[in-house]
C-alpha positions in Angstrom: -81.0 -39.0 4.6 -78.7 -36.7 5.6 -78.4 -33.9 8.2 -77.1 -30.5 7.8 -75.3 -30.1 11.2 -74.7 -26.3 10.8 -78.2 -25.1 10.1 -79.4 -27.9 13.1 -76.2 -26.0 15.6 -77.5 -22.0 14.6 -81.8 -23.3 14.5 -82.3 -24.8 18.1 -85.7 -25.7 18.5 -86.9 -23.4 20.9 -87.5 -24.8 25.1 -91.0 -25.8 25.5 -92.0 -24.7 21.9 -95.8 -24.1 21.4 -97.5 -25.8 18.6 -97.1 -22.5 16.2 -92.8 -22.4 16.7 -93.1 -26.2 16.4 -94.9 -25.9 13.1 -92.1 -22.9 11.3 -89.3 -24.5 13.2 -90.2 -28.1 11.0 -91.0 -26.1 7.9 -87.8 -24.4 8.0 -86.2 -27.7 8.9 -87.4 -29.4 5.6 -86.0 -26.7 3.6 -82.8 -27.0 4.6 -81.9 -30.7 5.6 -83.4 -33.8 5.3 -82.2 -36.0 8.2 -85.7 -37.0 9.3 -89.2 -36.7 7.7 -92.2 -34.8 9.4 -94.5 -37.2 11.3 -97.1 -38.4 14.0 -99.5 -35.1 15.2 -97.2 -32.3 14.2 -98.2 -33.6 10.7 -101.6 -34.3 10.9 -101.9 -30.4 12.2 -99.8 -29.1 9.3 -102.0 -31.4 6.8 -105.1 -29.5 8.2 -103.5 -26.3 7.9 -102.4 -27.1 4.3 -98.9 -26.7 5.0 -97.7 -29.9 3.9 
């Protein structure tokens, strides 16, 4: 895996997020770098959603 340190510098995941920013923040994450996969309840939520 590797992490796209620019993209991670200019997207700061916002101070006390609620579940909705959580949720764009990681789907924007996976499009642009890979350094850790999606998991635990965020991803149960976004498999419910159909997101994932």
């Amino acid at each position: 895996m590797t992490i796209n340190a620019d993209w991670h510098k200019s997207h700061r995941m916002p101070k006390n997020p609620t579940l909705e920013q959580r949720i764009q923040w990681h789907l924007e994450h996976q499009k642009h770098c890979h350094c850790r996969p999606i998991s635990g309840k965020l991803l149960e939520e976004m498999k419910k959603r159909k997101l994932v």
